[in-house]
PyMOL CGO cylinders between C-alpha atoms (Angstrom):
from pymol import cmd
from pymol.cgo import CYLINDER

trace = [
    CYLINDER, 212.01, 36.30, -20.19, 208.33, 37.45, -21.04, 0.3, 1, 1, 1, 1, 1, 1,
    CYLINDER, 208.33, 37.45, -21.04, 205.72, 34.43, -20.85, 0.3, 1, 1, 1, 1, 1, 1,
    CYLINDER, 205.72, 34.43, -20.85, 205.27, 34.17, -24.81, 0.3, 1, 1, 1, 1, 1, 1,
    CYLINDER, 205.27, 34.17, -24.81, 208.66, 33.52, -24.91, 0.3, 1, 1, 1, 1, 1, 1,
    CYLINDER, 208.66, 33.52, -24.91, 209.04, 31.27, -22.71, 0.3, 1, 1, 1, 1, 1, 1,
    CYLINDER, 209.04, 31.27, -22.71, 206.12, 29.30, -24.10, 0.3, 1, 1, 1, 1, 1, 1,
    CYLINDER, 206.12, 29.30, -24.10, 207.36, 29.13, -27.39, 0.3, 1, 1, 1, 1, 1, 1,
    CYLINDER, 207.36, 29.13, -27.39, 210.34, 27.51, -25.86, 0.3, 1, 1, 1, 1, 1, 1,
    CYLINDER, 210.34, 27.51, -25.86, 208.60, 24.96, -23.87, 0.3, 1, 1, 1, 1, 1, 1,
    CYLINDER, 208.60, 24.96, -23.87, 206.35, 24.40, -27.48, 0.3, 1, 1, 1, 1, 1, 1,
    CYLINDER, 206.35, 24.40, -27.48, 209.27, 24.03, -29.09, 0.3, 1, 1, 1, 1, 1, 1,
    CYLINDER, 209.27, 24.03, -29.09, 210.96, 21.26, -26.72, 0.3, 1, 1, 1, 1, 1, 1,
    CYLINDER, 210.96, 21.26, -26.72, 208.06, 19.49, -26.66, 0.3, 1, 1, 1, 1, 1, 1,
    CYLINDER, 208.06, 19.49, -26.66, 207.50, 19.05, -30.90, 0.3, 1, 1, 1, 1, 1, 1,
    CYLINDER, 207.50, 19.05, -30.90, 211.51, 17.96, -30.71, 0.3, 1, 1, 1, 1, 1, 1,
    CYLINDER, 211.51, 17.96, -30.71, 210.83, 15.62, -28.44, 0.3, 1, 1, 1, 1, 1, 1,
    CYLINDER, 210.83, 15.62, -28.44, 207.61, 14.27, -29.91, 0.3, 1, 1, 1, 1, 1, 1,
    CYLINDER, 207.61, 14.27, -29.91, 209.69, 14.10, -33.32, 0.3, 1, 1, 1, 1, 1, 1,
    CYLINDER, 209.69, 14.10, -33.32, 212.43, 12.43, -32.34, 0.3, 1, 1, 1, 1, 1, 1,
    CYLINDER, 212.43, 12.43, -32.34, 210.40, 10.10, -30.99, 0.3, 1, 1, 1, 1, 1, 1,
    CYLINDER, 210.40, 10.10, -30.99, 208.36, 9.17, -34.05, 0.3, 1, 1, 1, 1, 1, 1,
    CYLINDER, 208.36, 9.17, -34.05, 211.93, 9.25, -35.91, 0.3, 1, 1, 1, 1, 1, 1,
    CYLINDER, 211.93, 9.25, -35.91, 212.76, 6.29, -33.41, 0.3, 1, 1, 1, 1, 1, 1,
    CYLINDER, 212.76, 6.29, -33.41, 209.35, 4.37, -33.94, 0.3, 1, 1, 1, 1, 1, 1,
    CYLINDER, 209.35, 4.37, -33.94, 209.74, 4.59, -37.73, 0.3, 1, 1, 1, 1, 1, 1,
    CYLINDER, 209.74, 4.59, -37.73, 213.11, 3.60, -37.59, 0.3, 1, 1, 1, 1, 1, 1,
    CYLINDER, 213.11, 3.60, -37.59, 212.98, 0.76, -35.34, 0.3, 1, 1, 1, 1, 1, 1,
    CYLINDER, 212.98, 0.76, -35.34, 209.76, -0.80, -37.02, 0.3, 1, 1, 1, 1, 1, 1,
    CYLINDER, 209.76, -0.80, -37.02, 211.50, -0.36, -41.04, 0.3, 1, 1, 1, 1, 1, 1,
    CYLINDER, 211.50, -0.36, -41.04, 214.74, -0.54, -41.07, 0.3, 1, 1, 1, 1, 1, 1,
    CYLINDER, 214.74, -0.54, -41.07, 215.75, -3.61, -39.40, 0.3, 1, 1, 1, 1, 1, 1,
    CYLINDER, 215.75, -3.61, -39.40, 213.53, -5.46, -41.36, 0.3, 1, 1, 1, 1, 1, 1,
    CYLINDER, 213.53, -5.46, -41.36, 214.11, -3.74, -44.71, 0.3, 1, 1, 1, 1, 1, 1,
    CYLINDER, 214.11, -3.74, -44.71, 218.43, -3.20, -44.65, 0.3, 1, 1, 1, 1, 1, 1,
    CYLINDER, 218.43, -3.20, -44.65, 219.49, -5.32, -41.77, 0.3, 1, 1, 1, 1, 1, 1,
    CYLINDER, 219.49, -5.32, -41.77, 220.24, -2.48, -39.65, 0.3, 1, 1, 1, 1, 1, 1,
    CYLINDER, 220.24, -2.48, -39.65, 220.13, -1.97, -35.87, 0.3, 1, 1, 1, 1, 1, 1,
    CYLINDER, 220.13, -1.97, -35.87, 217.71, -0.37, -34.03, 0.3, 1, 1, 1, 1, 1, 1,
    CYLINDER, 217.71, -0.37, -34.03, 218.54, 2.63, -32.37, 0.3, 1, 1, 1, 1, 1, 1,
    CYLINDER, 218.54, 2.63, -32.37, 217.71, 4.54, -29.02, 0.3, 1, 1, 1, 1, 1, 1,
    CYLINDER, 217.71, 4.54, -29.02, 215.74, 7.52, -28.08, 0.3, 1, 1, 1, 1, 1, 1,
    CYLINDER, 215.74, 7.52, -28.08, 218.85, 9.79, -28.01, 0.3, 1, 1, 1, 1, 1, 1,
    CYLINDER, 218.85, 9.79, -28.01, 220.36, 8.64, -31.35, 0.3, 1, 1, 1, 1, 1, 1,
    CYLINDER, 220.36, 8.64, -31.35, 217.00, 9.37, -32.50, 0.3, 1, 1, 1, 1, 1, 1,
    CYLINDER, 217.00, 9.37, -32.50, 217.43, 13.03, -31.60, 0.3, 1, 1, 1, 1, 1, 1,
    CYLINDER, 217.43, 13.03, -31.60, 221.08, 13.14, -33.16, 0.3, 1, 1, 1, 1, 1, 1,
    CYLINDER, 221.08, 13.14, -33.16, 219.23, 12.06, -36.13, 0.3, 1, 1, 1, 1, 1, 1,
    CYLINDER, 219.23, 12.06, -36.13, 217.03, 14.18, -36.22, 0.3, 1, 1, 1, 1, 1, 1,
    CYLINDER, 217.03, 14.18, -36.22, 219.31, 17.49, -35.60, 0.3, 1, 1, 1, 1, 1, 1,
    CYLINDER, 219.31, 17.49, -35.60, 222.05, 16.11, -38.26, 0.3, 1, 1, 1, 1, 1, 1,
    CYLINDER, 222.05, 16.11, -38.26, 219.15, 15.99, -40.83, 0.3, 1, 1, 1, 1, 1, 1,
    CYLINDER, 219.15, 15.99, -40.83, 218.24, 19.97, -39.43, 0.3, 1, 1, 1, 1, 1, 1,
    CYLINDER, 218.24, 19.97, -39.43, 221.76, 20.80, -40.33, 0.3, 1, 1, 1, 1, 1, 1,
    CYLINDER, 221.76, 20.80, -40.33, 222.18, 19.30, -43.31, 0.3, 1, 1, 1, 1, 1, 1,
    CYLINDER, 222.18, 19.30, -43.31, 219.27, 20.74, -44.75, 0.3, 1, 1, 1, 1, 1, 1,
    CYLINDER, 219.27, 20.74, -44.75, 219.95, 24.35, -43.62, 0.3, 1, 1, 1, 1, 1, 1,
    CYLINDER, 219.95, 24.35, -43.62, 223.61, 24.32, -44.79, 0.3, 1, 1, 1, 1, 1, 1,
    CYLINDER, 223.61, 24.32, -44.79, 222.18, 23.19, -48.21, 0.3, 1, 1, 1, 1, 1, 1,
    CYLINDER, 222.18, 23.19, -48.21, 219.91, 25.71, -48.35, 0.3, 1, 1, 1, 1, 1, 1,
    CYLINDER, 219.91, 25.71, -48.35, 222.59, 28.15, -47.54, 0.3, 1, 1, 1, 1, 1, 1,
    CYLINDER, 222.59, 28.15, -47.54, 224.56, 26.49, -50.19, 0.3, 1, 1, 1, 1, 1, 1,
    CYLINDER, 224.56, 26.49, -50.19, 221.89, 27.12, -52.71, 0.3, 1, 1, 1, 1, 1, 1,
    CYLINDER, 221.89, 27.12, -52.71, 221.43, 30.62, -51.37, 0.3, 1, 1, 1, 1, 1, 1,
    CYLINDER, 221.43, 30.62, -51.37, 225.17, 31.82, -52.31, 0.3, 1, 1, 1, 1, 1, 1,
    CYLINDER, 225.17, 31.82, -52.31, 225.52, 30.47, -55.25, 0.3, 1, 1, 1, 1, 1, 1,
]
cmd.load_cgo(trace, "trace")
């Protein structure tokens, strides 16, 4: 594994991590308060995040096909 690469991975970890953690901030300080919803933890804050990855790269291939 060359050093850029290896980089980019570490870069890349880190902005996920950073992300989901904002995701969990914004959450927890709107939602309850807005919808009555729970708050939710650090990890379901990831899920989040990757589920809304997904969902917006199958549409996207969706759009693409058609």
């Amino acid at each position: 594994m060359k050093d850029y690469d290896l980089e980019e991975l570490l870069t890349t970890i880190l902005v996920l991590a950073i992300v989901a953690l904002l995701i969990m901030c914004l959450w927890n300080w709107l939602i309850p308060d807005l919808f009555g919803m729970p708050i939710i933890t650090y990890w379901q804050a990831l899920a989040l995040r990757i589920l809304v990855k997904l969902l917006i790269v199958s549409t996207k291939i969706t759009k693409e096909s058609s």
